[in-house]
Kinemage of the C-alpha trace (Angstrom):
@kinemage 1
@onewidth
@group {chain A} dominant
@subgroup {mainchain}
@vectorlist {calphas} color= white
{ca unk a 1} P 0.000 0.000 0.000
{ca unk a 2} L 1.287 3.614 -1.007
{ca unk a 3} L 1.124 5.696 1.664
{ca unk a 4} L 0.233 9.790 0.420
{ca unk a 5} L 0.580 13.036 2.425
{ca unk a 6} L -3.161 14.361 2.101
{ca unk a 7} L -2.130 18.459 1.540
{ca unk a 8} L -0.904 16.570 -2.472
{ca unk a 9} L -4.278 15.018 -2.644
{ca unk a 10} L -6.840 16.833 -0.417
{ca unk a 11} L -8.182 20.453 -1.290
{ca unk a 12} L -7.218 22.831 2.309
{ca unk a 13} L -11.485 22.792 2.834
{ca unk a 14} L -11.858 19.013 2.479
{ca unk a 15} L -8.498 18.401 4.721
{ca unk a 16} L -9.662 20.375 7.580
{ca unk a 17} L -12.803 18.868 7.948
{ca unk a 18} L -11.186 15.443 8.160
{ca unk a 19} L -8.989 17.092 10.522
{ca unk a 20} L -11.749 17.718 12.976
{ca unk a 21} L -12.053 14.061 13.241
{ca unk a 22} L -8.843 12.680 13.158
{ca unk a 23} L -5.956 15.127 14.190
{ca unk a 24} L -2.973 12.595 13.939
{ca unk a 25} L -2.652 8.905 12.586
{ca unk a 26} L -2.996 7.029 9.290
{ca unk a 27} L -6.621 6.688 7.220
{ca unk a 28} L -6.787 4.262 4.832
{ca unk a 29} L -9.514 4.728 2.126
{ca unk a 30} L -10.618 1.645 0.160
{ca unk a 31} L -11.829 1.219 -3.603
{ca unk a 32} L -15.260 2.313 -4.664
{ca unk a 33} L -17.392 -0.468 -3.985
{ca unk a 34} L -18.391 -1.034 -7.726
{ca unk a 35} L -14.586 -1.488 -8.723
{ca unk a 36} L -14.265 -4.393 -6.557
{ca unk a 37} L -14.003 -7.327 -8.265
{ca unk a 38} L -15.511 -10.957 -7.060
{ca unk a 39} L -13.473 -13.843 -5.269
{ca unk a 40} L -11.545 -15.431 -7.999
{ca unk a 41} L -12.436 -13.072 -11.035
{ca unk a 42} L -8.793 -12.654 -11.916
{ca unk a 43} L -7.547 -16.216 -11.581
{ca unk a 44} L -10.018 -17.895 -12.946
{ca unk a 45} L -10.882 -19.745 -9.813
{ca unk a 46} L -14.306 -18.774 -9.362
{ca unk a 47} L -15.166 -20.000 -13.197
{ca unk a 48} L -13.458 -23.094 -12.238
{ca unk a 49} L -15.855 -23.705 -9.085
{ca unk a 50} L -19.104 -22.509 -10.689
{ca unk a 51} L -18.195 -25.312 -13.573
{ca unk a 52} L -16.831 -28.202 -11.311
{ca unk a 53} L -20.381 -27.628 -9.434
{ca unk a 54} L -22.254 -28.098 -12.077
{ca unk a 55} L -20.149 -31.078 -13.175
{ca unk a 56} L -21.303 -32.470 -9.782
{ca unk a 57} L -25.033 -31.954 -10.146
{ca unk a 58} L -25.266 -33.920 -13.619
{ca unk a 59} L -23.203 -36.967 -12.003
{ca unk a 60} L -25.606 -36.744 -8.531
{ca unk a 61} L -28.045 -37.976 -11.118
{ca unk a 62} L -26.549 -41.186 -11.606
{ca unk a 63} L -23.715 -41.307 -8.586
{ca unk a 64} L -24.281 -41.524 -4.885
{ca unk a 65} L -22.791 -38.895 -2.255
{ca unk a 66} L -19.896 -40.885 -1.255
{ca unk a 67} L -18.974 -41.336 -4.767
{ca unk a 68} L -18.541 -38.246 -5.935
{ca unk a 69} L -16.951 -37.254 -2.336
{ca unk a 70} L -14.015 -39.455 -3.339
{ca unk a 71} L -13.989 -38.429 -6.807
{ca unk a 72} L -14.290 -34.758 -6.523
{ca unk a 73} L -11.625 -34.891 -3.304
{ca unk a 74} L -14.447 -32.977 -1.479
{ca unk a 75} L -15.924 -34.034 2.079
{ca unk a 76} L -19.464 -35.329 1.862
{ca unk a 77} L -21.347 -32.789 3.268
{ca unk a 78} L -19.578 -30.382 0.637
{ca unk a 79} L -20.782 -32.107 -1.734
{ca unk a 80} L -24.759 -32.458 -0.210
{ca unk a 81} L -24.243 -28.460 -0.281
{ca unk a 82} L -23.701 -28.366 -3.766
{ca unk a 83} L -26.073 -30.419 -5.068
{ca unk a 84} L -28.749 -29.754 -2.243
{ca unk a 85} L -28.326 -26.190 -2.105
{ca unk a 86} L -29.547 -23.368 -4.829
């Protein structure tokens, strides 16, 4: 994280009334919300889940709980979430 002095960023109106809460100390000021990006966006990860879920749903229809437990490498009640759950 890059620390800033606030007089480069922060009009002399806008600093003092930060000032009048906070006199001394560090603020840190996150993202807008809507730039935030999802778990897993980036890396690919969370495309990988969604898909391997819905690889597990189509084999539920044929394969028991414990099956797919040992073939996914997921515990059973993972698994009963997936294919239970929305």
């Amino acid at each position: 994280m890059k620390y800033t002095n606030a007089h480069s960023v922060f009009p002399a109106s806008l600093l003092a009334e930060i000032q009048k809460y906070m006199q001394d100390g560090v603020v840190y000021i996150p993202k807008a919300k809507n730039d935030r990006k999802k778990w897993g966006e980036d890396s690919g990860s969370r495309k990988y889940v969604a898909e391997r879920n819905e690889a597990i749903r189509k084999k539920f229809e044929t394969d028991s709980i414990d099956a797919l437990a040992g073939e996914f490498n997921l515990a059973a009640e993972t698994i009963k979430k997936i294919v239970y759950g929305k």
